[in-house]
Backbone bond lengths (Angstrom), bond angles and torsions (degrees), N, CA, C in turn:
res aa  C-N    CA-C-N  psi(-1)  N-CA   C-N-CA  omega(-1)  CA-C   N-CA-C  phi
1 X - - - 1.433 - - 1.511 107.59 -
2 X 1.115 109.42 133.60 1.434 113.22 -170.67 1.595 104.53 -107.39
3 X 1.423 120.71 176.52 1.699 117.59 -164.75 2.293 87.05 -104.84
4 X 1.882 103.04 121.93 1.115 113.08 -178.26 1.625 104.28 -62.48
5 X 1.182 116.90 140.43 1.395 111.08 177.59 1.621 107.31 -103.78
6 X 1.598 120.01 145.59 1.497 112.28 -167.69 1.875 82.18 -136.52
7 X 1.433 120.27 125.11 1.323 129.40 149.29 1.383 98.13 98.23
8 X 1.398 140.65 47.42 1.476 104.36 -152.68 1.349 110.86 140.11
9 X 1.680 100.28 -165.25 1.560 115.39 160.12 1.649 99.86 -122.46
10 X 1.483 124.09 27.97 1.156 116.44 162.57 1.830 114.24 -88.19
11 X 1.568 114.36 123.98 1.095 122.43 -178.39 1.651 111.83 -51.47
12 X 1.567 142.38 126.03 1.195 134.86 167.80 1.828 103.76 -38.45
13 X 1.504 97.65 149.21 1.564 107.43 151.21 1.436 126.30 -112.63
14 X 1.372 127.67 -19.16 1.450 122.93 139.74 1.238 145.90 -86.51
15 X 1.504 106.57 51.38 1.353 121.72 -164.70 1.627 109.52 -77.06
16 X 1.142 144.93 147.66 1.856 134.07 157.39 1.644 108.54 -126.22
17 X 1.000 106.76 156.29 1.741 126.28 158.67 1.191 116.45 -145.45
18 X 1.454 82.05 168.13 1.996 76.67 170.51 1.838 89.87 -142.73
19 X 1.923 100.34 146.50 1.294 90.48 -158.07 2.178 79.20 -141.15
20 X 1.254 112.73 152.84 1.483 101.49 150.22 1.143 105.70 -106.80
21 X 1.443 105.24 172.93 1.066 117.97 -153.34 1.528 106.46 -125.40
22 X 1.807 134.03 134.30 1.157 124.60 -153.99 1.740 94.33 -111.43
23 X 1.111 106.91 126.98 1.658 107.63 -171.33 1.668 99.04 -115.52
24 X 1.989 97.44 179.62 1.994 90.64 -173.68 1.066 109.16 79.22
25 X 1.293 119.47 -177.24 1.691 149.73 -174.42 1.145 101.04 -59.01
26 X 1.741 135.38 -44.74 1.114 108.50 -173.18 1.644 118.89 -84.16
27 X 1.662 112.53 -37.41 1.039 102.16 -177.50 1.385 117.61 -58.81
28 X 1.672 120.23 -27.60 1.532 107.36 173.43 1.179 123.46 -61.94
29 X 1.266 129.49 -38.38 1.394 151.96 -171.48 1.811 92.37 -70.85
30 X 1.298 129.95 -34.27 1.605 125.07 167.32 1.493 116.38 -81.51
31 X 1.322 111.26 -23.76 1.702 119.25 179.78 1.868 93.50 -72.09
32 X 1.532 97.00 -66.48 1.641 94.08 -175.66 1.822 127.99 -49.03
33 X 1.721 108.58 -32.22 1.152 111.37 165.83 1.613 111.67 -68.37
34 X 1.141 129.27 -37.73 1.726 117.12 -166.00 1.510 99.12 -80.80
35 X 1.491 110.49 -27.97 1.551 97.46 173.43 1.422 126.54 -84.17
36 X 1.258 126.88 8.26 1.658 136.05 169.68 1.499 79.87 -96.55
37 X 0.970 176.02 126.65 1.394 176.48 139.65 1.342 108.11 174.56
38 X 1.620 98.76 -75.49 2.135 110.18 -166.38 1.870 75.87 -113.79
39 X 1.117 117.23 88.76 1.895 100.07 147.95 1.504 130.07 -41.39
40 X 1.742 103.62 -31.15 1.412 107.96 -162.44 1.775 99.84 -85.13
41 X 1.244 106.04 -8.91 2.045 103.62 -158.79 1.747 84.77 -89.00
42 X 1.421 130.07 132.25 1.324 138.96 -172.44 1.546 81.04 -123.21
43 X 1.384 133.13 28.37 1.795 127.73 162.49 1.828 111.86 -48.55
44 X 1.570 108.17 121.41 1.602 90.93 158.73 1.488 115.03 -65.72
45 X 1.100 126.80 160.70 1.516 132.60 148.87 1.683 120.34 -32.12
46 X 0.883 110.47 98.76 1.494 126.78 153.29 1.406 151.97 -142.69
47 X 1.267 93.92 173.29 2.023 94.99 -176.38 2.215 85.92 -98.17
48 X 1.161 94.33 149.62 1.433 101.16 162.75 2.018 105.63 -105.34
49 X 1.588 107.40 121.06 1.454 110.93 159.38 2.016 122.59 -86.79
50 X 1.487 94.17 -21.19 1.572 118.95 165.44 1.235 122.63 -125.46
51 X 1.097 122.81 95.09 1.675 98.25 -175.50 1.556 104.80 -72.23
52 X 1.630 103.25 -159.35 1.284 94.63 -162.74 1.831 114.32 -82.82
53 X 1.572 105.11 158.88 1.981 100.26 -166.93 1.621 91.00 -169.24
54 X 1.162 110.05 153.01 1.509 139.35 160.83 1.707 92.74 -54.08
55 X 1.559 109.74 151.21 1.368 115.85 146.63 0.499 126.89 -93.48
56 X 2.005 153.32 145.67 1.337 136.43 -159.86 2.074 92.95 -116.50
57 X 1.566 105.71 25.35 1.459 108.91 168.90 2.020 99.88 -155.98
58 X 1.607 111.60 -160.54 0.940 120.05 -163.40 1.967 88.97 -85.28
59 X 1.286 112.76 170.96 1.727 126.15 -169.73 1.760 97.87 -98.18
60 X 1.167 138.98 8.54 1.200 147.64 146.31 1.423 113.50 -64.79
61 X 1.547 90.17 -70.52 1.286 97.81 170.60 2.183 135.99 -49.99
62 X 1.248 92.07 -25.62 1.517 113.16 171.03 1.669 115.41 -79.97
63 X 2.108 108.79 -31.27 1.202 96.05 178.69 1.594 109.67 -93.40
64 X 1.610 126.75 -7.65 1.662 124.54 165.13 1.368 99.49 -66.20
65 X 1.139 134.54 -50.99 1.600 137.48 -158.22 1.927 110.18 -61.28
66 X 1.478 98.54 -49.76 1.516 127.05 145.50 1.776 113.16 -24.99
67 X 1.151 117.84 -94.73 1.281 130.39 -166.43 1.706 103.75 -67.54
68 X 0.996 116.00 -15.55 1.515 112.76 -177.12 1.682 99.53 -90.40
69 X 1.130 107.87 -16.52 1.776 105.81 173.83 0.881 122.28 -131.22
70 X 1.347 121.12 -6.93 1.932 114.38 143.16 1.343 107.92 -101.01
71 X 1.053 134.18 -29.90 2.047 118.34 168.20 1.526 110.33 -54.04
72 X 1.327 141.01 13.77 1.035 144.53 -153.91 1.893 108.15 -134.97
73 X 1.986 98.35 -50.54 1.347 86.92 165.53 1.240 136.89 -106.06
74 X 1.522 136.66 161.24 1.240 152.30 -176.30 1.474 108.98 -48.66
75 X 1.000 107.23 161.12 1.717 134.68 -157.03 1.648 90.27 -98.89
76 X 1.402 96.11 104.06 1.843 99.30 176.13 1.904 120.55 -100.24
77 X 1.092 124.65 -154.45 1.209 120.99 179.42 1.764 97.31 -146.42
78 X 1.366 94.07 129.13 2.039 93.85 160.88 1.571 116.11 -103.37
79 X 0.896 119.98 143.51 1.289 117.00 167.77 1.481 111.48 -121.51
80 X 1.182 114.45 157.68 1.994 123.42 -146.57 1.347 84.33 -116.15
81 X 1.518 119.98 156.08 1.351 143.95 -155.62 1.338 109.35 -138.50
82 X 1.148 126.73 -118.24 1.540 142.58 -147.54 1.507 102.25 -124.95
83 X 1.145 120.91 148.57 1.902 123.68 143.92 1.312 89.67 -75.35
84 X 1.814 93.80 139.75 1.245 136.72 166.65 1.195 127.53 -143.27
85 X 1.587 128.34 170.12 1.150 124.59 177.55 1.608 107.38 -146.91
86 X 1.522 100.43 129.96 1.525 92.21 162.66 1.510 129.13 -83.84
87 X 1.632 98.75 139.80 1.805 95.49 -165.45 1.337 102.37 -59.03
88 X 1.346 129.69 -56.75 1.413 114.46 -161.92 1.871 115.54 -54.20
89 X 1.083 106.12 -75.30 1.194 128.03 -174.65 2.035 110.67 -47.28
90 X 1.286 100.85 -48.98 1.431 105.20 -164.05 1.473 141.95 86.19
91 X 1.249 81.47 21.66 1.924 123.34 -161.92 1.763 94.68 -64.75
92 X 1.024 122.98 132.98 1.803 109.02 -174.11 2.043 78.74 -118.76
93 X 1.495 93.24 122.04 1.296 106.54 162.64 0.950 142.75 -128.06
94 X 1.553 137.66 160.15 1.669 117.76 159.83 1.283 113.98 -95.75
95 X 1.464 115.74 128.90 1.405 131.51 -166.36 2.194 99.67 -91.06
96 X 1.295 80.35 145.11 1.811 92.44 -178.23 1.392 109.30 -83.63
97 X 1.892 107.21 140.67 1.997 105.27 175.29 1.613 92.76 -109.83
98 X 1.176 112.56 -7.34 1.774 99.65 -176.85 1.888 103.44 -164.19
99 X 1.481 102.85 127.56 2.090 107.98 -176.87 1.045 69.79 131.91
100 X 1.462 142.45 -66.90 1.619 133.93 -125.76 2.066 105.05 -47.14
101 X 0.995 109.53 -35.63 1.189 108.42 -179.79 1.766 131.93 -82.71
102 X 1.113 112.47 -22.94 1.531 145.79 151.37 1.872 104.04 -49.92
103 X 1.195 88.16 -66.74 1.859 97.25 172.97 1.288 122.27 -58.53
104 X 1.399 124.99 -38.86 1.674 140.89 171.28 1.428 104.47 -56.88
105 X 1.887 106.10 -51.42 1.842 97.65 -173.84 1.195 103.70 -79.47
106 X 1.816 134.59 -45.46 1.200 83.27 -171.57 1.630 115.51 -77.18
107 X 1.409 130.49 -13.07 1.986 99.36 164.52 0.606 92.32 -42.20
108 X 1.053 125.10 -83.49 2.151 114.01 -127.67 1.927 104.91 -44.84
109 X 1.215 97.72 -52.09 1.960 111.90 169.62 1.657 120.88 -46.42
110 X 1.887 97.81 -19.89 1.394 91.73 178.60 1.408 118.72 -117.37
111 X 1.065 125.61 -14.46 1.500 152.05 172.83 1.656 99.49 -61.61
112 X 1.130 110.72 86.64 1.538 90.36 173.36 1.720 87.48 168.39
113 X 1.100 128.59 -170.30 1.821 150.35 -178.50 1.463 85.74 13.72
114 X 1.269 138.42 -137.20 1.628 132.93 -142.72 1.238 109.69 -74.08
115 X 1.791 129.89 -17.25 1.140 125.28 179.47 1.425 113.01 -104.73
116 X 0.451 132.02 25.97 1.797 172.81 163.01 1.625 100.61 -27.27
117 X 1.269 127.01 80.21 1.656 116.31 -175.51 1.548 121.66 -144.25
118 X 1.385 133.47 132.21 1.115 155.41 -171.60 1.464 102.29 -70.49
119 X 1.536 108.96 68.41 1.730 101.90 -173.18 1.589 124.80 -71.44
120 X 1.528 129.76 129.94 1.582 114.88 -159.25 1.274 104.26 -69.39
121 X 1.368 123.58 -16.83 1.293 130.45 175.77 1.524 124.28 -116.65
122 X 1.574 119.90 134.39 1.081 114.89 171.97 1.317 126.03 -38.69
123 X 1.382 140.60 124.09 1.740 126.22 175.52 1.931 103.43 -58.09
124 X 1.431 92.70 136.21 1.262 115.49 170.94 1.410 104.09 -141.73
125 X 0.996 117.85 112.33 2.164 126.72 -175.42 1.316 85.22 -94.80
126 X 2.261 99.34 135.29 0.851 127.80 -164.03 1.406 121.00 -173.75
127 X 1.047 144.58 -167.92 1.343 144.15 168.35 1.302 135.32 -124.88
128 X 1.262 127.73 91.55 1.337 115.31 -150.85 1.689 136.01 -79.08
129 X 1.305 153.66 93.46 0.999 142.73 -134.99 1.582 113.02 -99.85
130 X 1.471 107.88 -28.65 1.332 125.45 -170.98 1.691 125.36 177.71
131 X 1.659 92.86 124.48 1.523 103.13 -166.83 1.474 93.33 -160.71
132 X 1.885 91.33 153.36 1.349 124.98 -156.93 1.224 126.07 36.75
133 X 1.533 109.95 59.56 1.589 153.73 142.54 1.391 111.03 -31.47
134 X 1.092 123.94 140.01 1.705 131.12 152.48 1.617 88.21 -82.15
135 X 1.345 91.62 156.82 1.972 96.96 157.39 0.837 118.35 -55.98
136 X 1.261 145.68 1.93 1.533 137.37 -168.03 1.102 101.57 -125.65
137 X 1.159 128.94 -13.37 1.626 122.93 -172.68 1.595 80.30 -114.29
138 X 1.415 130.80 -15.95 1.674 120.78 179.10 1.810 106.53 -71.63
139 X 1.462 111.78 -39.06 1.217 108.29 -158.33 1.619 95.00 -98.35
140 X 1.197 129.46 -6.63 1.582 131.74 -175.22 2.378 89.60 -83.18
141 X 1.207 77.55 -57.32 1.736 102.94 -171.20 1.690 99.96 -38.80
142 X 1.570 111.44 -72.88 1.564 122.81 -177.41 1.787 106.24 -41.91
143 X 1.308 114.30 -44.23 1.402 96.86 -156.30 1.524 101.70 -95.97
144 X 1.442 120.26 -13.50 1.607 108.26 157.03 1.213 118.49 -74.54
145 X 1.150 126.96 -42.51 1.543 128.17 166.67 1.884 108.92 -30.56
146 X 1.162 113.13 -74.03 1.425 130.47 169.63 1.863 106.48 -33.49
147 X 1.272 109.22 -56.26 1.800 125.80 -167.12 1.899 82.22 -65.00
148 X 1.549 116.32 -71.56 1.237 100.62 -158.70 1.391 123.79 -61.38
149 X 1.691 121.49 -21.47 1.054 125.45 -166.56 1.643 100.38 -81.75
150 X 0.971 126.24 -44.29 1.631 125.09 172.95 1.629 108.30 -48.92
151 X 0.909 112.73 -29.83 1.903 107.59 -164.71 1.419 81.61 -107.41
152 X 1.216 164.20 -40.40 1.442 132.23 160.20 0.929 154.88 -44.11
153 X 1.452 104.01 120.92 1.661 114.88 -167.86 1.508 150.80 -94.46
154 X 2.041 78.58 -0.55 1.165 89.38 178.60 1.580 132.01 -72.72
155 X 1.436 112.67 -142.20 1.351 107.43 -179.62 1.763 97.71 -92.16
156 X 1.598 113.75 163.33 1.228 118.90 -175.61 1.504 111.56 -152.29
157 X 1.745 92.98 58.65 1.704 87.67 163.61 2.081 73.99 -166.17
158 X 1.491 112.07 -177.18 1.578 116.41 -165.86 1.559 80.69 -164.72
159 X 1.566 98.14 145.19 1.646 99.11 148.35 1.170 127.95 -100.23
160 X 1.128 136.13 128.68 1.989 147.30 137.88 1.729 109.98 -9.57
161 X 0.986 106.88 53.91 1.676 90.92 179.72 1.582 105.92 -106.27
162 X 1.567 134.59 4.92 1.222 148.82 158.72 0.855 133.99 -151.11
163 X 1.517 132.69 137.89 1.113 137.12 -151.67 1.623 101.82 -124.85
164 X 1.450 149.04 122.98 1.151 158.74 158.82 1.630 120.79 -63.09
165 X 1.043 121.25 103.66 1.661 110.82 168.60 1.829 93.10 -73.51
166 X 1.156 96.13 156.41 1.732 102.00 -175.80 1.223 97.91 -161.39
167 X 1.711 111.01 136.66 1.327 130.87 166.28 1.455 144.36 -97.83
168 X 1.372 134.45 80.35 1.207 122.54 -168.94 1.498 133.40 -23.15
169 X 1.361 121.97 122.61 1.570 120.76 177.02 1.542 111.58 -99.96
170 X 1.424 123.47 8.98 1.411 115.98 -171.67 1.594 114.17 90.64
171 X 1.466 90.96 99.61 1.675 116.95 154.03 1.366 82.03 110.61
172 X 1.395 134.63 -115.54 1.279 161.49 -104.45 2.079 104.74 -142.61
173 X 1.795 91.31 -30.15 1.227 83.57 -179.29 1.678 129.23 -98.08
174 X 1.522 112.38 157.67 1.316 120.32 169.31 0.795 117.26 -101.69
175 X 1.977 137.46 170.99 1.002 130.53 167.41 1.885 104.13 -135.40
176 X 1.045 121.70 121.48 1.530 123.18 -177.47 1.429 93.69 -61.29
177 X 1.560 105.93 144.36 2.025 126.35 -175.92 1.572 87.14 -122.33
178 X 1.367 115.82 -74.90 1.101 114.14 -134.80 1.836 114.50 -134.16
179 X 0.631 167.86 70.63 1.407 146.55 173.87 1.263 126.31 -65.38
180 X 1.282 110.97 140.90 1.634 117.44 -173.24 1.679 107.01 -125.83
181 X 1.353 136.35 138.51 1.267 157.55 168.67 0.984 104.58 -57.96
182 X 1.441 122.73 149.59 1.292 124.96 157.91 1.500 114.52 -116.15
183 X 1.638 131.21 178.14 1.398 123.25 -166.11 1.666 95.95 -93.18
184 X 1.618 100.55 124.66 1.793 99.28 -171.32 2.411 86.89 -68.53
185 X 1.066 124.41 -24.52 1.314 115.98 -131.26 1.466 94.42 -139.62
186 X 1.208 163.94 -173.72 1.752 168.28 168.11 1.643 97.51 -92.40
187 X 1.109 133.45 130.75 1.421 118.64 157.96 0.903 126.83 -86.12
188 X 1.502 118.58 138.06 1.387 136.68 167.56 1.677 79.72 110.04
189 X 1.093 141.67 -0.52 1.847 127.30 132.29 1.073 118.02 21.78
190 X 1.739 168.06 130.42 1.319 134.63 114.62 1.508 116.56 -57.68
191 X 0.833 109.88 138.61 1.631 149.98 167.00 1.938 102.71 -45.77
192 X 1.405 90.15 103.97 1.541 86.92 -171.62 1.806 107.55 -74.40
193 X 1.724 125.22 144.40 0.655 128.01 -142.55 1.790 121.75 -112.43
């Protein structure tokens, strides 16, 4: 997640997202790769379900709107794909083979009443490894990305079982708001016996 810029090259100060967060072997193994890349980005590992946006109400209001539509759905699984890159941007990512669709409904489910945002880019859920690169740190960046992801052994998929509302502090940083649960089970389940 990168810092939204509003007016300028001044970073917003009421910026929100909401991102989960990838914990364990892999997310370290993604913290340690983005930081041989950006040293300066101290990002945990995550998927973005919001990237970053203005609220078009109060951040209360964003974390009821939140919990009323992820306290509701089930505990999914992503599974991690390929290095990629987006052409425009130059964004070096890991692209999703399984969640990707889980992640689409709930955006589309969350994008709307206080989180409500005119995104410049279509949502595509993903993982971000490295962005706003010089070319030289793009083409150094891409082919370790590629080197480390081949020789890893760890595991390569995480579950969604929480979702973080998070607040930008300027530049690089986040600030944890909120966490919300997800349903480990369907409700109204019977109770195995």
């Amino acid at each position: 997640m990168g810092a939204v810029k509003v007016g300028g090259d001044r970073p917003a100060d009421d910026v929100y997202a909401l991102v989960a967060y990838i914990n364990g072997e892999l997310g370290d193994f993604l913290y340690a790769l983005r930081q041989e890349i950006v040293p300066t980005c101290r990002l945990r590992s995550h998927v973005s379900l919001l990237p970053p946006r203005k609220l078009t109400g109060k951040p209360e209001g964003a974390a009821e709107q939140i919990a009323a539509v992820a306290g509701g759905r089930l505990v999914f699984e992503v599974r991690l794909g390929e290095i990629c890159v987006f052409p425009v941007t130059n964004v070096i990512y890991l692209d999703l083979t399984a969640g990707r669709e889980a992640l689409l409904a709930m955006h589309a489910e969350l994008n709307g009443g206080v989180l409500a945002y005119a995104e410049p880019f279509a949502y595509h859920p993903h993982i971000t490894l490295g962005q706003e690169l010089t070319p030289e740190q793009f083409e150094t960046g891409l082919a370790l990305c590629r080197k480390r992801w081949a020789e890893y052994a760890g595991p390569r998929s995480f579950a969604v079982e929480t979702v973080t509302f998070v607040k930008n502090t300027g530049g690089c940083g986040w600030r944890d708001l909120n966490d919300t649960a997800m349903l480990a089970e369907p409700v109204g389940k019977p109770a195995l016996q």
